[in-house]
C-alpha positions, 0 to 999 in steps of 0.5 A: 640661103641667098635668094634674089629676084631676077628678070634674066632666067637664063644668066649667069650667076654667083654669090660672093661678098665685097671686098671691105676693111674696118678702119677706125681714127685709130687705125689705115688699111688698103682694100683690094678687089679683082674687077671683070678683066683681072684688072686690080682696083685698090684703095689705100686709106691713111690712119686717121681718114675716119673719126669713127669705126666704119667699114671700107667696101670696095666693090664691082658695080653692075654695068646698068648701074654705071652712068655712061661718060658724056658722049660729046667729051673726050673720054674714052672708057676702059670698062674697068670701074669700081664702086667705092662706099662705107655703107653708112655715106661717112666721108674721108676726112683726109684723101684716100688714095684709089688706084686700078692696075691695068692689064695691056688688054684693057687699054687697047688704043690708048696711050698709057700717058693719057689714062686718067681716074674719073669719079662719077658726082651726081650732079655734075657726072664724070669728073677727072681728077688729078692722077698720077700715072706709072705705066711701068706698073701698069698703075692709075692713082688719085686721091679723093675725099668723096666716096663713088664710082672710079672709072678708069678712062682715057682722055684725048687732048683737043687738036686745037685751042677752040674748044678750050675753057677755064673753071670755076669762072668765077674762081670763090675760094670762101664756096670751096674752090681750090684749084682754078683749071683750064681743059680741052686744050692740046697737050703742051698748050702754054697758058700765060695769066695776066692782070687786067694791066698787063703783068705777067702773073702765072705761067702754066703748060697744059699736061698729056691729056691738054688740062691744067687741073693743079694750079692752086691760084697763086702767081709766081711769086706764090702770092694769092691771086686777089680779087679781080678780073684776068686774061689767060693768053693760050697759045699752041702752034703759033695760034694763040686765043685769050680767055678772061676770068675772074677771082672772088675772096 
């Protein structure tokens, strides 16, 4: 017998059980569930993401218990989110690898190029995370080592360079930062990093959605950024806007 409490007496309602798989350091899995459209979320975890034995649940969530995107951003929602967890809070200690397999339907309006994965972090809410996009499976993946909710959302590129930023400002490897990124800019933005004399050290151009979100600080002879303030010149459309940041090591 399965007894809840509930405040709706005249909804719907159905017993099941999440979708989950033990893993172990010894072992990898993939878990698979159906979300509310008959969309497919999946989570494929490598042989040795796990010190210990741990069971992956991959679930649905309630939509009351989903936090809503920011609603001054530039993400659009799909509806379609996964909760991804083990239970006893264990973390990967390699990437796992989450991906959701749309239906046409679920992206009604946006561009399969401009879908992306977001991870919902407690303290500072939706956040984008590098994903890869194969429209011809109808499949958004993302790697993570964080465990939460997945949505799958659409991002549109800014129209201009206004708005565009660069993050974390500073950039401190030693706190844990591994990418330096730039977001809100149109897509195909080109972005050219100078030294605070004037050389040339990277140049980057902003990808479908308008990000950089991969740049692992290096300039383009693959030698770390040192310590030191920087002058990124953003330029699209024959406008060009200039945005300074710094390196701490």
């Amino acid at each position: 017998v399965v007894t809840a409490q509930v405040s709706d007496p005249n909804g719907i309602y159905m017993v099941g059980a999440p979708a989950y798989t033990p893993v172990s350091a010894t072992s990898s899995g993939t878990v698979t569930t159906i979300l509310a459209s008959g969309a497919t979320a999946e989570v494929q975890v490598p042989l040795g993401a796990f010190a210990t034995a741990t069971n992956l649940v991959v679930s649905v969530p309630a939509a009351t218990s989903v936090p809503s995107l920011p609603s001054a951003g530039s993400m659009q929602a799909t509806g379609l989110v996964v909760s991804v967890n083990t239970g006893n809070n264990q973390q990967p200690l390699t990437p796992v690898t989450v991906s959701i397999i749309y239906k046409d339907s679920d992206i009604a309006g946006i561009k399969p190029e401009r879908l992306r994965l977001a991870r919902y972090d407690e303290d500072k809410g939706w956040k984008v995370l590098v994903s890869r996009v194969d429209a011809a499976q109808r499949k958004v993946s993302a790697e993570t080592e964080h465990f939460s909710l997945f949505a799958l959302v659409g991002i549109t590129p800014a129209e201009a360079l206004a708005r565009g930023f660069v993050f974390p400002n500073p950039f401190r490897p030693v706190q844990g930062h591994t990418r330096i990124k730039f977001d809100q800019l149109p897509a195909g933005a080109k972005i050219r990093v100078y030294s605070v004399s004037g050389k040339l050290m990277q140049e980057l151009d902003a990808d479908s959605v308008g990000q950089v979100l991969t740049w692992d600080g290096k300039d383009r002879d693959g030698k770390v950024l040192p310590s030191g303030v920087y002058v990124a010149v953003l330029e699209y459309g024959g406008v060009k806007r200039t945005l300074k940041f710094a390196v701490q090591r």
